[in-house]
C-alpha positions in Angstrom: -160.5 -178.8 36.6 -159.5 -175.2 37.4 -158.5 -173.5 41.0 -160.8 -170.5 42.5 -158.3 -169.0 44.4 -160.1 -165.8 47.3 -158.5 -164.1 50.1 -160.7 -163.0 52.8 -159.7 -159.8 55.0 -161.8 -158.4 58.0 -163.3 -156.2 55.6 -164.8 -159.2 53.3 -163.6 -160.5 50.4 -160.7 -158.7 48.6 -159.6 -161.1 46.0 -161.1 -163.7 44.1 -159.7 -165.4 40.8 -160.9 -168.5 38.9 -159.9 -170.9 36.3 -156.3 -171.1 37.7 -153.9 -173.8 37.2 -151.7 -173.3 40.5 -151.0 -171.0 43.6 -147.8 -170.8 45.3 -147.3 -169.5 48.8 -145.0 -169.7 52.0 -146.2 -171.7 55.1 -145.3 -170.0 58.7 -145.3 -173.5 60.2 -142.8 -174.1 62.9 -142.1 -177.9 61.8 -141.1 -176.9 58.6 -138.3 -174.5 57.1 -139.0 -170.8 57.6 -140.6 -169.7 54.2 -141.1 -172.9 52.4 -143.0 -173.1 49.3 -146.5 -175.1 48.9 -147.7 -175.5 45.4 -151.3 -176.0 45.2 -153.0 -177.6 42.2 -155.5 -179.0 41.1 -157.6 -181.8 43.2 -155.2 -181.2 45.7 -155.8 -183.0 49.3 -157.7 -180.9 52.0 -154.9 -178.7 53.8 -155.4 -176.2 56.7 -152.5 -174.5 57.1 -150.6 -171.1 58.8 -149.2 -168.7 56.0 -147.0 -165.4 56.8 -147.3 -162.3 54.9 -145.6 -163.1 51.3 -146.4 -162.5 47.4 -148.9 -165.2 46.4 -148.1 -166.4 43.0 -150.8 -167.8 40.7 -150.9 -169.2 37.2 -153.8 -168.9 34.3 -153.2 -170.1 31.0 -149.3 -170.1 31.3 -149.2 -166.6 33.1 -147.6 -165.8 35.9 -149.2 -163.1 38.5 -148.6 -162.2 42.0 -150.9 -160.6 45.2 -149.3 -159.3 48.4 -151.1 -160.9 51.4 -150.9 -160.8 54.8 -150.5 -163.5 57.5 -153.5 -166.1 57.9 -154.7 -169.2 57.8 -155.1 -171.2 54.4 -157.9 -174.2 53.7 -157.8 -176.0 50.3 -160.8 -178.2 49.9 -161.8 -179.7 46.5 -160.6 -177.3 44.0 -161.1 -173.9 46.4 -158.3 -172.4 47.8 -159.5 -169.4 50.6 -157.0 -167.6 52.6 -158.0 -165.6 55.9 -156.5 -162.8 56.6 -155.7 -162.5 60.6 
């Protein structure tokens, strides 16, 4: 299965990619270290989660890319990454 990975500003939608194989971003969590990692793949568990402003990597077909984002909020469910955009 493949990762649809969007991020969702004020504005709407900004960025949507499919058929991904990972994301990587930093969590703005208190409990956790300042600017730890989470590595999302597929059929990963449901997650809600804070994220501060960082380069979002993401993986298709062995490549590498990255997406500036802001700080927001982060649900995985089923193979759906969304990011919002505060």
């Amino acid at each position: 299965m493949a990762i649809t990975f969007d991020i969702v500003a004020p504005g709407g939608t900004r960025f949507h990619e499919g058929a991904l194989e990972s994301v990587v971003l930093r969590r703005r969590e208190a409990e956790y270290d300042p600017g730890s990692e989470v590595v999302i793949l597929s059929k990963h568990a449901p997650l809600l989660m804070q994220v501060q402003a960082c380069s979002v990597r993401f993986t298709r077909d062995g490549t590498t890319q990255e997406v500036e984002v802001g700080a927001g909020v982060l649900e995985v469910y089923r193979d759906y990454v969304t990011l919002v955009e505060t």
